[in-house]
PyMOL Python script that loads the backbone (N, CA, C, O; Angstrom):
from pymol import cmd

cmd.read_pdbstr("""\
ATOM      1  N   UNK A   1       0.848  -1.179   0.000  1.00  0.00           N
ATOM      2  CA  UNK A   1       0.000   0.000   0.000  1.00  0.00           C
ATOM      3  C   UNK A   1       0.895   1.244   0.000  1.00  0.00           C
ATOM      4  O   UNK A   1       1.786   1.458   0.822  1.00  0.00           O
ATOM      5  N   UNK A   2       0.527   2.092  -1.091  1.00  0.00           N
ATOM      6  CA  UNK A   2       2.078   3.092  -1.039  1.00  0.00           C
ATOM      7  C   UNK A   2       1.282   4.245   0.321  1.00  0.00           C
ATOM      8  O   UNK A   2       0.111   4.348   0.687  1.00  0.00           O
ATOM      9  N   UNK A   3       2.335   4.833   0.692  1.00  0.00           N
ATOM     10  CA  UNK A   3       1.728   6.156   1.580  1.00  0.00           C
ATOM     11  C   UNK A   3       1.499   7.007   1.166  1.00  0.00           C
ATOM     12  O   UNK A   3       1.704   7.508   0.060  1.00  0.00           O
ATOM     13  N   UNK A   4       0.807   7.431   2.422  1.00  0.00           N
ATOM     14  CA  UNK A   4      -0.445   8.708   1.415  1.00  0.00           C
ATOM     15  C   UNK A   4       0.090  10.347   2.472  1.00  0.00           C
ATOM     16  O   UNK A   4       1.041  10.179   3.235  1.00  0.00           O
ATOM     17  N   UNK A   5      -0.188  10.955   2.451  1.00  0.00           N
ATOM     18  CA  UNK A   5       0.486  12.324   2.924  1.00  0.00           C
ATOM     19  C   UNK A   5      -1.126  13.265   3.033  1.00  0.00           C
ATOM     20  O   UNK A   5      -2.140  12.712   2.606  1.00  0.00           O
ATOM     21  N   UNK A   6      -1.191  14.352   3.491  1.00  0.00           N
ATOM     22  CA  UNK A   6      -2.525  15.579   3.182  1.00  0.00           C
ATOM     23  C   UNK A   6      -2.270  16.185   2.319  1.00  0.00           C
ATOM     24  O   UNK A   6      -1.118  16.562   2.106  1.00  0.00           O
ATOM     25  N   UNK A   7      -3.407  16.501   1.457  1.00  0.00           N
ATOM     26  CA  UNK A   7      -2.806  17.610   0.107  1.00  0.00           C
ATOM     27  C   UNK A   7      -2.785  18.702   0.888  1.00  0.00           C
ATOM     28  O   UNK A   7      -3.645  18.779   1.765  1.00  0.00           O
ATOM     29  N   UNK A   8      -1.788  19.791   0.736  1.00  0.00           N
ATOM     30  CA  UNK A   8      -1.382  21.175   1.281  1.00  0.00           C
ATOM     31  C   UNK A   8      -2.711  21.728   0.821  1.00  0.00           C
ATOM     32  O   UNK A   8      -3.035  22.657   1.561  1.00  0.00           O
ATOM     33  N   UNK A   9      -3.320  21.570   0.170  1.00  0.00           N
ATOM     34  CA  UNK A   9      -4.429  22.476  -0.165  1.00  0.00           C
ATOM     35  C   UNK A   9      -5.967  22.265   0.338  1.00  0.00           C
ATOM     36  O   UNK A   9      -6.695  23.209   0.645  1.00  0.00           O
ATOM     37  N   UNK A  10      -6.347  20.931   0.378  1.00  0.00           N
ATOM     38  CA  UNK A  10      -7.528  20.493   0.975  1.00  0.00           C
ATOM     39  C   UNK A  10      -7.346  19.487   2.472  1.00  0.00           C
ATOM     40  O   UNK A  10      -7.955  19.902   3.458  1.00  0.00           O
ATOM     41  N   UNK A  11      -6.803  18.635   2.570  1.00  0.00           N
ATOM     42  CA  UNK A  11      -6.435  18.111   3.734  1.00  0.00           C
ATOM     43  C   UNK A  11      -6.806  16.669   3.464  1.00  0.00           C
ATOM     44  O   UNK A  11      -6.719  15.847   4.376  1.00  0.00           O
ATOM     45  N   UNK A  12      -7.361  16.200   1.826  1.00  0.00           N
ATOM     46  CA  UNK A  12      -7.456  14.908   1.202  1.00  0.00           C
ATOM     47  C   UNK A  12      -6.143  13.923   1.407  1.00  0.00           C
ATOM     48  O   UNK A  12      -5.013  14.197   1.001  1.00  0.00           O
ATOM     49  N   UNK A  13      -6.442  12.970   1.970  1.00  0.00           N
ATOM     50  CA  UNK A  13      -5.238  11.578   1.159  1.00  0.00           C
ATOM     51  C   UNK A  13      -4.776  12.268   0.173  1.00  0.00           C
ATOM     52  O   UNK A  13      -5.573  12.963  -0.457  1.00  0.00           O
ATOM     53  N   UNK A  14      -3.667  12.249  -0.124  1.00  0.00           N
ATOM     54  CA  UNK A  14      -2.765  11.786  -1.547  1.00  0.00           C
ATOM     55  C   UNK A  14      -1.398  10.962  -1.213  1.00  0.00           C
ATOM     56  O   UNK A  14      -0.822  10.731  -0.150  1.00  0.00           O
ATOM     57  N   UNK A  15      -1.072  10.557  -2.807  1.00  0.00           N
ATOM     58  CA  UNK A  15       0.179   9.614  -2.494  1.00  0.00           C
ATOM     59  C   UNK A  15       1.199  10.455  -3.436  1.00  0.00           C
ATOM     60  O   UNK A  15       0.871  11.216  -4.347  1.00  0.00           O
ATOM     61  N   UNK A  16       2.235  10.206  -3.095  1.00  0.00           N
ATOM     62  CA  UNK A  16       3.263  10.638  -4.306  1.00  0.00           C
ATOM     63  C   UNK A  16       3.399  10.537  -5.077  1.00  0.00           C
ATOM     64  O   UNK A  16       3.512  11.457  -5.887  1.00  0.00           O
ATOM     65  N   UNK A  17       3.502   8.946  -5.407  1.00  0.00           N
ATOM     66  CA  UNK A  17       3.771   7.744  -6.430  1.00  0.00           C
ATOM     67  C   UNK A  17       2.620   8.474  -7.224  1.00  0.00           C
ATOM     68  O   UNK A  17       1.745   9.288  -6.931  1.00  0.00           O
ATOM     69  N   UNK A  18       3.020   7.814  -8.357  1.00  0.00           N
ATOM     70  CA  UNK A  18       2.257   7.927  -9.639  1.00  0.00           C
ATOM     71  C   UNK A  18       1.246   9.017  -9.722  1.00  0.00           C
ATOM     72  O   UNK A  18       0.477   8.990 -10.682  1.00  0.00           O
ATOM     73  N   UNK A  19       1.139  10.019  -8.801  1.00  0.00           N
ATOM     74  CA  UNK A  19       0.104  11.556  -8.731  1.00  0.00           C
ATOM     75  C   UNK A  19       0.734  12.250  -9.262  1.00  0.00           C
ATOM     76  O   UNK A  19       1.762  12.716  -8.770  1.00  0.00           O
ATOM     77  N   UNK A  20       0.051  12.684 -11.112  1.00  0.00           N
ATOM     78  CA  UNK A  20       0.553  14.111 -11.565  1.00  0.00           C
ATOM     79  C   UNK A  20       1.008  14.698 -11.015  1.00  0.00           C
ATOM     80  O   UNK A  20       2.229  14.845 -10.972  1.00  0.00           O
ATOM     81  N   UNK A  21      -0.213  15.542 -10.066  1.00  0.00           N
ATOM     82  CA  UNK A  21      -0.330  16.456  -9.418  1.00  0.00           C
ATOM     83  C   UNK A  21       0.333  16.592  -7.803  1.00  0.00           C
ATOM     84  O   UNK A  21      -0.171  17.206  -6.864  1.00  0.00           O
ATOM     85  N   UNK A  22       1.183  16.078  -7.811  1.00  0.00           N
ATOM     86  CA  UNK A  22       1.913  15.900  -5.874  1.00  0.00           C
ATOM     87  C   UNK A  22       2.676  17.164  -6.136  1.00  0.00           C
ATOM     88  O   UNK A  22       3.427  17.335  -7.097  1.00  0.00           O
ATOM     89  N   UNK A  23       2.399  18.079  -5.143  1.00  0.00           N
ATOM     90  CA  UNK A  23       2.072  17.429  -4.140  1.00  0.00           C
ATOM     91  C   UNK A  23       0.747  17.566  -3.670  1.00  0.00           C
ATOM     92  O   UNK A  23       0.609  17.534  -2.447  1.00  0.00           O
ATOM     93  N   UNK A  24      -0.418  17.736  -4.484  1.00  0.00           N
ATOM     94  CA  UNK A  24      -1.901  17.836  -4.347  1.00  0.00           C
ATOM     95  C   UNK A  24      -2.719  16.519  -4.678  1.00  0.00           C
ATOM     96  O   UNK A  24      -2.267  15.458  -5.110  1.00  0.00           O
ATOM     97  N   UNK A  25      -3.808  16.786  -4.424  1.00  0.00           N
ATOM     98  CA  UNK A  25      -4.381  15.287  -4.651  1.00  0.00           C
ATOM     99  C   UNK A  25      -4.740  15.487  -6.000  1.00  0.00           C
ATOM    100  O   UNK A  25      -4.381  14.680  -6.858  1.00  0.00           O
ATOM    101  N   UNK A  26      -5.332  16.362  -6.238  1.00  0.00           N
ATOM    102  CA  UNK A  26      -5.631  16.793  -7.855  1.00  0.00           C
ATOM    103  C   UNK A  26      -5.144  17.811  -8.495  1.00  0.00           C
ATOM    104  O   UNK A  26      -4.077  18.384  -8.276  1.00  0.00           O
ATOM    105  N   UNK A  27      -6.239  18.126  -9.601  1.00  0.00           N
ATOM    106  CA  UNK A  27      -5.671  19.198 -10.482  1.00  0.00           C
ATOM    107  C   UNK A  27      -6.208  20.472 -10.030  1.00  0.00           C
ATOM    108  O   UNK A  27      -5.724  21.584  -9.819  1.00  0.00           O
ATOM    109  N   UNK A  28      -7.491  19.895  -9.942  1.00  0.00           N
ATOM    110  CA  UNK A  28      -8.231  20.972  -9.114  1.00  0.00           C
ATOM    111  C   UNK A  28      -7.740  22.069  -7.931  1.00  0.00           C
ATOM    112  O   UNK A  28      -7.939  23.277  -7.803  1.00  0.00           O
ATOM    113  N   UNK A  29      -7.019  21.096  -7.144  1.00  0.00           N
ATOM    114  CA  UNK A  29      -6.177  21.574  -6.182  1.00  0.00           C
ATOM    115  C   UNK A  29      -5.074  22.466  -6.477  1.00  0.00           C
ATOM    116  O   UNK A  29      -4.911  23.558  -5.932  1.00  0.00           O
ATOM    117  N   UNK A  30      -4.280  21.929  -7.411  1.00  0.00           N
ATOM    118  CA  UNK A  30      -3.183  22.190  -7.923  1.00  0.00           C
ATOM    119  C   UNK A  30      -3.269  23.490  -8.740  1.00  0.00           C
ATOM    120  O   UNK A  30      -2.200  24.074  -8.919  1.00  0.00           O
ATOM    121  N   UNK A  31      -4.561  24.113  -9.342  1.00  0.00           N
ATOM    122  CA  UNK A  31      -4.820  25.147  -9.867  1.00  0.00           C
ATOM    123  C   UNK A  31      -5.238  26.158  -8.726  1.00  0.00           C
ATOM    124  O   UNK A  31      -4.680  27.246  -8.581  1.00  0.00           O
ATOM    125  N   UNK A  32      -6.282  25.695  -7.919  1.00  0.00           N
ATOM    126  CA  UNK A  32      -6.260  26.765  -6.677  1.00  0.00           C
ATOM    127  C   UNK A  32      -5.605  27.171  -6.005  1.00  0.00           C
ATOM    128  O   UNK A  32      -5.880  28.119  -5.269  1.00  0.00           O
ATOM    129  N   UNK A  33      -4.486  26.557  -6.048  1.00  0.00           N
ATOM    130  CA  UNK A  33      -3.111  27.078  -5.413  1.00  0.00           C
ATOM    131  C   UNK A  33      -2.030  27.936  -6.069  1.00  0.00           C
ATOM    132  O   UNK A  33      -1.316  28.821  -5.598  1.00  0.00           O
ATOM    133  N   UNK A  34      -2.116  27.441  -7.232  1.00  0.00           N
ATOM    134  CA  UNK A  34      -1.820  28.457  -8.224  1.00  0.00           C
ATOM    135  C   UNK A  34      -2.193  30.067  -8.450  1.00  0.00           C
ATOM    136  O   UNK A  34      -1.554  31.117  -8.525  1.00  0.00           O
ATOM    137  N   UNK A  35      -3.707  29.629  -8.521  1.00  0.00           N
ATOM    138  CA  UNK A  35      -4.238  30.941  -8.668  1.00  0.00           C
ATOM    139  C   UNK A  35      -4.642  31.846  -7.159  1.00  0.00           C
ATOM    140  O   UNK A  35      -5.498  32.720  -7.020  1.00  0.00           O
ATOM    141  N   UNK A  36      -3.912  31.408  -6.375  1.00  0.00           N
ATOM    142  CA  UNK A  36      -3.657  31.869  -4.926  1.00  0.00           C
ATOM    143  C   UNK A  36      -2.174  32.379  -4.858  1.00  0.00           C
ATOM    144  O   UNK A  36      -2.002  33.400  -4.192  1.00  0.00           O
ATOM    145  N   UNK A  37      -1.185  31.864  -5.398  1.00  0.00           N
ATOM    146  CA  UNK A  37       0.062  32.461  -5.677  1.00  0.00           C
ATOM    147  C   UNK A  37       0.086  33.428  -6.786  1.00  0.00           C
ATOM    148  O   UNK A  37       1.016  34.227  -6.900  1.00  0.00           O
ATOM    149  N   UNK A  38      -0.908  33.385  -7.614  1.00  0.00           N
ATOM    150  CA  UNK A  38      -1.101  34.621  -8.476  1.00  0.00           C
ATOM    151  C   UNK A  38      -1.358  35.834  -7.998  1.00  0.00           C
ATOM    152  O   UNK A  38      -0.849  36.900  -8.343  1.00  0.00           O
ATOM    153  N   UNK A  39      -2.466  35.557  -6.896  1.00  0.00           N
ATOM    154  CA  UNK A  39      -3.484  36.860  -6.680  1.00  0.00           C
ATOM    155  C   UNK A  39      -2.365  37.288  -5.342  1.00  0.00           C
ATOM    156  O   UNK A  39      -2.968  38.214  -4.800  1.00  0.00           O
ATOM    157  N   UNK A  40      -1.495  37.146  -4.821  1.00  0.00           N
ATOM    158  CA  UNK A  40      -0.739  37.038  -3.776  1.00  0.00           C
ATOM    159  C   UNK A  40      -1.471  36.696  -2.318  1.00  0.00           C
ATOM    160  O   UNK A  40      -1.193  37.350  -1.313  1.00  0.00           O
ATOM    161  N   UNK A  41      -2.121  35.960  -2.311  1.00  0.00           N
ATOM    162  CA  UNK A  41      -2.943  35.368  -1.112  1.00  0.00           C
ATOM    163  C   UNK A  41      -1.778  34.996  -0.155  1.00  0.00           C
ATOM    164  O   UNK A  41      -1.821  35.182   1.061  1.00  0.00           O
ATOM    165  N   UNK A  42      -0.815  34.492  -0.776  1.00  0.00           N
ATOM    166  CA  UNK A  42       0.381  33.620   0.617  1.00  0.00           C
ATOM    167  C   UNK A  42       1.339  34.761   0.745  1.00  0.00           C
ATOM    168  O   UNK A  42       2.336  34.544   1.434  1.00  0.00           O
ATOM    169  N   UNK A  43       1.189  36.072   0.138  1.00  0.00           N
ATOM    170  CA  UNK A  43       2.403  36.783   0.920  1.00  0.00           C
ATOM    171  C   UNK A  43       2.666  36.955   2.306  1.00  0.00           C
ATOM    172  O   UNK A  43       1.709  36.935   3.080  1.00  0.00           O
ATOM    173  N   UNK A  44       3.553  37.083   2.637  1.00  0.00           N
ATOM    174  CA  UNK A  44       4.281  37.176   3.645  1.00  0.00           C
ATOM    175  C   UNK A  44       3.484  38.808   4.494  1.00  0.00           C
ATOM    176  O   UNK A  44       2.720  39.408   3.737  1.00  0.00           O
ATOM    177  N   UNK A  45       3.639  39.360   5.745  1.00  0.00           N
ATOM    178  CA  UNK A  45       3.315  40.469   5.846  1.00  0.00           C
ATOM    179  C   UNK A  45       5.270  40.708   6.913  1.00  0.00           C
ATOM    180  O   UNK A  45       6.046  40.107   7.655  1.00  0.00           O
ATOM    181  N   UNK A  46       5.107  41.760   6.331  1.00  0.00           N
ATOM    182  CA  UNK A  46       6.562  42.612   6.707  1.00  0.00           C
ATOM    183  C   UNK A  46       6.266  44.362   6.235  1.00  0.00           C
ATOM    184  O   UNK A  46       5.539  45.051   5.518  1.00  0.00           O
ATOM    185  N   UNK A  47       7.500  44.463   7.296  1.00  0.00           N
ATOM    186  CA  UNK A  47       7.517  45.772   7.764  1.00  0.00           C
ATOM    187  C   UNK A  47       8.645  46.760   6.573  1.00  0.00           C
ATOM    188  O   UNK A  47       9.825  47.035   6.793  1.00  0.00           O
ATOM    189  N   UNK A  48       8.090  47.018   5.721  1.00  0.00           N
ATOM    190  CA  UNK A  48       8.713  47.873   4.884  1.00  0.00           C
ATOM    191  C   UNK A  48      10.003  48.933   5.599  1.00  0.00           C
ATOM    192  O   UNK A  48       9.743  49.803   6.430  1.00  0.00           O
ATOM    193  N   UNK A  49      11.312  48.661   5.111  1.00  0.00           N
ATOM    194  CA  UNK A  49      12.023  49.561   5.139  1.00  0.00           C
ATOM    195  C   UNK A  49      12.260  50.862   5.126  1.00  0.00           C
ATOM    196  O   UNK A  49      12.675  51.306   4.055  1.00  0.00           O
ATOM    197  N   UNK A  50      12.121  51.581   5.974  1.00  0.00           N
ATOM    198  CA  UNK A  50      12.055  52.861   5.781  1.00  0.00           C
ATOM    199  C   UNK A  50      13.311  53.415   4.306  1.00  0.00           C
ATOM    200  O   UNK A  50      14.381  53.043   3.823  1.00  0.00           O
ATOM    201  N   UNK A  51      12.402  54.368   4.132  1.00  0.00           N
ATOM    202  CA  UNK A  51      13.047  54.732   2.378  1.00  0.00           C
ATOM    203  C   UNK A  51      14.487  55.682   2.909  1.00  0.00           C
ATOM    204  O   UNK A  51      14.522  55.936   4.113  1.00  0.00           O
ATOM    205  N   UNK A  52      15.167  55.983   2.395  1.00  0.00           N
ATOM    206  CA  UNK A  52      15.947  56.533   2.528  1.00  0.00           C
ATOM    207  C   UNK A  52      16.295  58.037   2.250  1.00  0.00           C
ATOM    208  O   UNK A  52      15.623  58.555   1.358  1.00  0.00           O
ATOM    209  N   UNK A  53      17.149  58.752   2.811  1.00  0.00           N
ATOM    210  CA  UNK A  53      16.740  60.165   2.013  1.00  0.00           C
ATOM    211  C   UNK A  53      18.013  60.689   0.999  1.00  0.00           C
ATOM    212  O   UNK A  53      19.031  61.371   1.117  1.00  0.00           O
ATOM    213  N   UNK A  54      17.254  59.884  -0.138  1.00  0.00           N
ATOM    214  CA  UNK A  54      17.988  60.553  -1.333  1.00  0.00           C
ATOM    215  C   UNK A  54      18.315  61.881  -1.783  1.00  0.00           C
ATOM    216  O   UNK A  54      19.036  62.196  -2.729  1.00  0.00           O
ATOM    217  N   UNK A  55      17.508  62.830  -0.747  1.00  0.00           N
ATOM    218  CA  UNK A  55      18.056  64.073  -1.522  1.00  0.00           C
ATOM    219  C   UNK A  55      19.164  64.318  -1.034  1.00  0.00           C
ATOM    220  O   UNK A  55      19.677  65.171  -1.758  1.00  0.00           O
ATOM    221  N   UNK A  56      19.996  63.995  -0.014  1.00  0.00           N
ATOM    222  CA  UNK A  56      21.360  63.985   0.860  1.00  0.00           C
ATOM    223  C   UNK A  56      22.511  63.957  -0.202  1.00  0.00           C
ATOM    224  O   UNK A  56      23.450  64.743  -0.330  1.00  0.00           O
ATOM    225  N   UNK A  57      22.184  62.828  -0.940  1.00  0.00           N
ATOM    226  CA  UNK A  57      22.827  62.324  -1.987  1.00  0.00           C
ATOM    227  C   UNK A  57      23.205  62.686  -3.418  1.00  0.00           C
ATOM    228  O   UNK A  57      24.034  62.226  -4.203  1.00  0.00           O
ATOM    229  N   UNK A  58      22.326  63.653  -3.484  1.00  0.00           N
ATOM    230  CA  UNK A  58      22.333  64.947  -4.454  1.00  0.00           C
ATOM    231  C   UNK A  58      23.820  65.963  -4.553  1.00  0.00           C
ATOM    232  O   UNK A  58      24.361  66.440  -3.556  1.00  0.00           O
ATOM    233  N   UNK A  59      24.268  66.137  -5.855  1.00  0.00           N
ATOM    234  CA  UNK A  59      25.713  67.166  -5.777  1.00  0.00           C
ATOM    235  C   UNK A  59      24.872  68.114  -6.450  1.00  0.00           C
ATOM    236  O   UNK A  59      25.310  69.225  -6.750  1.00  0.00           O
TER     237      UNK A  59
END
""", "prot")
cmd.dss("prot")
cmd.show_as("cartoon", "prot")
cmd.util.cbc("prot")
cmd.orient("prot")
């Protein structure tokens, strides 16, 4: 019986072996995650760098 793992995306069985789509159970999956890394759904949240003051830098 090969092992089966959670798809990162739904929380379904999947196996590695022979799955197109691993590490998802489907395609289905495998596109919603996609189009979640498109729309930036998984960014990160951080604290922007304060900008610097370029006019200093000016001759």
């Amino acid at each position: 019986m090969p092992r089966t793992f959670p798809c990162p995306r739904c929380g379904q069985k999947s196996t590695w072996e022979g799955n197109d789509y691993r590490p998802f159970c489907s395609e289905r999956c495998k596109i919603i995650d996609l189009g979640a890394w498109a729309s930036d759904e998984y960014a990160l949240p951080t604290e922007d760098a304060p900008q610097a003051d370029l006019d200093q830098y000016d001759d």
